[in-house]
C-alpha positions as CSV (number, residue, x, y, z in Angstrom):
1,X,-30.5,-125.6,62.9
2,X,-29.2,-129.3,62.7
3,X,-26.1,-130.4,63.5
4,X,-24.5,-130.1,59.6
5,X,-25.3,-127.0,59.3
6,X,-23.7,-125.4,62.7
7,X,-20.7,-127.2,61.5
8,X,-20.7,-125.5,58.2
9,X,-22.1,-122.4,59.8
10,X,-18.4,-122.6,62.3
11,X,-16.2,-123.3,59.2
12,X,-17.9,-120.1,57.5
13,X,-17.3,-118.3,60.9
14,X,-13.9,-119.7,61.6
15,X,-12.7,-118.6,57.4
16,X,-14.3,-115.0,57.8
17,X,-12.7,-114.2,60.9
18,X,-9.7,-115.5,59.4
19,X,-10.3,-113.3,56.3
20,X,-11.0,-110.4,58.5
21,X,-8.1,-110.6,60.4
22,X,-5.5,-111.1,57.7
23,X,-7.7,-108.0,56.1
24,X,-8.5,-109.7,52.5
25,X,-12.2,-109.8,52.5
26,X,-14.5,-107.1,51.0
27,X,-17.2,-104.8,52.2
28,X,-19.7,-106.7,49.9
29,X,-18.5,-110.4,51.7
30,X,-18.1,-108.9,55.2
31,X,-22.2,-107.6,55.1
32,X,-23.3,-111.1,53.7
33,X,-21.4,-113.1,56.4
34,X,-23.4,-110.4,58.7
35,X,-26.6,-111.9,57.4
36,X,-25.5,-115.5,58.9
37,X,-24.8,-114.1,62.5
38,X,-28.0,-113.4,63.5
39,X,-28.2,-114.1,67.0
40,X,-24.1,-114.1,67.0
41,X,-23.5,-110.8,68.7
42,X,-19.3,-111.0,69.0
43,X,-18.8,-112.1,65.3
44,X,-21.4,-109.4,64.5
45,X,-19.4,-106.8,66.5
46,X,-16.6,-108.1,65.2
47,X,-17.8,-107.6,61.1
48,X,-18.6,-104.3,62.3
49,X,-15.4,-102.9,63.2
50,X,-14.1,-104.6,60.2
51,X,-16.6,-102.6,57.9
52,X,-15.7,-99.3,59.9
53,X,-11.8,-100.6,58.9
54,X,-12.3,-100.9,55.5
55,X,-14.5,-97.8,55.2
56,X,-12.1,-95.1,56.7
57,X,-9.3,-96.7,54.7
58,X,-10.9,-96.1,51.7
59,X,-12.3,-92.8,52.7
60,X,-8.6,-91.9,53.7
61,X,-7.2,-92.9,50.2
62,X,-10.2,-91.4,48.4
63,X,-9.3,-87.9,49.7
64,X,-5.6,-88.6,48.8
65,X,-6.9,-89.4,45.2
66,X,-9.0,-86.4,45.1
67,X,-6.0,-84.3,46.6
68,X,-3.9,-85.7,43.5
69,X,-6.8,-84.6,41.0
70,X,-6.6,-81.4,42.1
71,X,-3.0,-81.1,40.9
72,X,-4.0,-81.9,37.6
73,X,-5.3,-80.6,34.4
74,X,-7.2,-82.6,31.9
75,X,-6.3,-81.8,28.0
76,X,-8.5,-83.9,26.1
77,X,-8.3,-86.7,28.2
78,X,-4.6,-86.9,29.1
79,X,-3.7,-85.8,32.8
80,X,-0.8,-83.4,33.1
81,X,0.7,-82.3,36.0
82,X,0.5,-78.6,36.6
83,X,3.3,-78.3,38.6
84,X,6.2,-77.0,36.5
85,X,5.8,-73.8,34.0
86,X,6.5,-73.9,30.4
87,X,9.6,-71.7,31.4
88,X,10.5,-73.7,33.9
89,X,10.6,-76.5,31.8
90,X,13.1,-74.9,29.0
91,X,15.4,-73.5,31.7
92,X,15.6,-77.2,32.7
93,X,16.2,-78.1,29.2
94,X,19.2,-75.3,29.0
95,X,17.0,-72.6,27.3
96,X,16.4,-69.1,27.9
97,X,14.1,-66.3,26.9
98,X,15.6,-64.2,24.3
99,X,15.5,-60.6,25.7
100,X,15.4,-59.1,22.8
101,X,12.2,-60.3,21.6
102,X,9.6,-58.1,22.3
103,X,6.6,-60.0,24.5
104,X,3.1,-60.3,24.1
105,X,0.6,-63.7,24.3
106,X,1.5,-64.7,20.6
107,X,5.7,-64.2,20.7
108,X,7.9,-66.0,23.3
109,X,11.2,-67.4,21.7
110,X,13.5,-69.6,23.7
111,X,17.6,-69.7,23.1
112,X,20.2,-72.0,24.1
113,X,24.0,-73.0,22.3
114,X,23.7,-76.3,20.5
115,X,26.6,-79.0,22.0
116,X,29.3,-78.0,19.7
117,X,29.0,-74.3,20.4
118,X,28.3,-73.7,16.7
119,X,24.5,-72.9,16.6
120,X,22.1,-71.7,18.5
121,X,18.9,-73.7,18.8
122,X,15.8,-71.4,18.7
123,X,12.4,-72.6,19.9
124,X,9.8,-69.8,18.8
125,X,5.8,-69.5,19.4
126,X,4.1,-67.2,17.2
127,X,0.6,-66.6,16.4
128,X,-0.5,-70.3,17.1
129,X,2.3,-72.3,15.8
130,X,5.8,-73.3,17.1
131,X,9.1,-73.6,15.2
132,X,12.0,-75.4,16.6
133,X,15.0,-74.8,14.5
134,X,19.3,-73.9,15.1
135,X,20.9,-70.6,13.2
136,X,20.9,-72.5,9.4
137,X,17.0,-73.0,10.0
138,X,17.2,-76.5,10.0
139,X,14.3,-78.3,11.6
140,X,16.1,-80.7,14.4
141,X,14.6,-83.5,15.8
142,X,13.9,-84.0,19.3
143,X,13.2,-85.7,22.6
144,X,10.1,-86.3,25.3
145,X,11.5,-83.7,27.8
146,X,11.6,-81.1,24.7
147,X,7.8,-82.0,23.6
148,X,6.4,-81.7,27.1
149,X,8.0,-78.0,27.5
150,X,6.7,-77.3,23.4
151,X,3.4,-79.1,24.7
152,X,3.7,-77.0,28.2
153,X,3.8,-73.7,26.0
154,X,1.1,-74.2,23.6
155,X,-1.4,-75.2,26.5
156,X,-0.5,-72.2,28.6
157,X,-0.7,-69.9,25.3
158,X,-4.6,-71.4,25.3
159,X,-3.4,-73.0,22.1
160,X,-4.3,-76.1,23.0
């Protein structure tokens, strides 16, 4: 090696171990700088333990990602979180199961008072649909909270 290029070969040296110590350089860069230390066992030590670094860092947030996973439950696609029921949901949302409604997988009907105490707001599942109405049978509009019970329901149902 000439003089020019141990220089260049020091400034290479000198920027990785900055990189390495200030943890921004990648798997991919650390194992080419590798290739340049032949002969150079501290800096090759060195990219070692870096490598090691890197690798049970990711290994430690790949298992948290694959703990996170588990938790969930693909519908077409879209990830939802498994870890409130549809029930749940609606007793959140002010609801509750009408006793008198007699249950089996195809008839669960939800109750609650409307804000002026006037109607009650019916949310009922039957044979693979859902109606969301108050005590005139109006349709009434709603919100996100109220479509991810509805949404909640219909998957556990199987409906969707």
């Amino acid at each position: 090696m000439d003089k020019m290029e141990k220089q260049l070969n020091k400034i290479s040296t000198a920027e990785m171990k900055k990189n390495m110590s200030e943890d921004t350089m990648t798997i991919c860069e650390c194992c080419e700088f590798l290739e340049t230390m032949i002969g150079n066992d501290k800096n090759i030590l060195d990219c070692i333990n870096y490598i090691e670094r890197k690798a049970k860092s990711m290994h430690s947030k790949l298992v948290q990602n694959k703990d996170e996973i588990k938790l969930l439950k693909f519908v077409k696609g879209t990830p939802m979180l498994l870890s409130e029921t549809a029930e749940q949901l609606f007793t959140e949302l002010g609801f509750r199961k009408n006793q008198s409604v007699c249950y089996d997988d195809i008839n669960i009907k939800y109750e609650k008072e409307s804000a002026n105490g006037c109607d009650i707001l019916t949310v009922h599942f039957y044979n693979g649909m859902f109606v969301y109405t108050d005590n005139m049978n109006r349709a009434l509009m709603t919100d996100g909270k109220m479509l991810k019970a509805i949404y909640r329901q219909m998957m556990e149902l199987g409906w969707i």
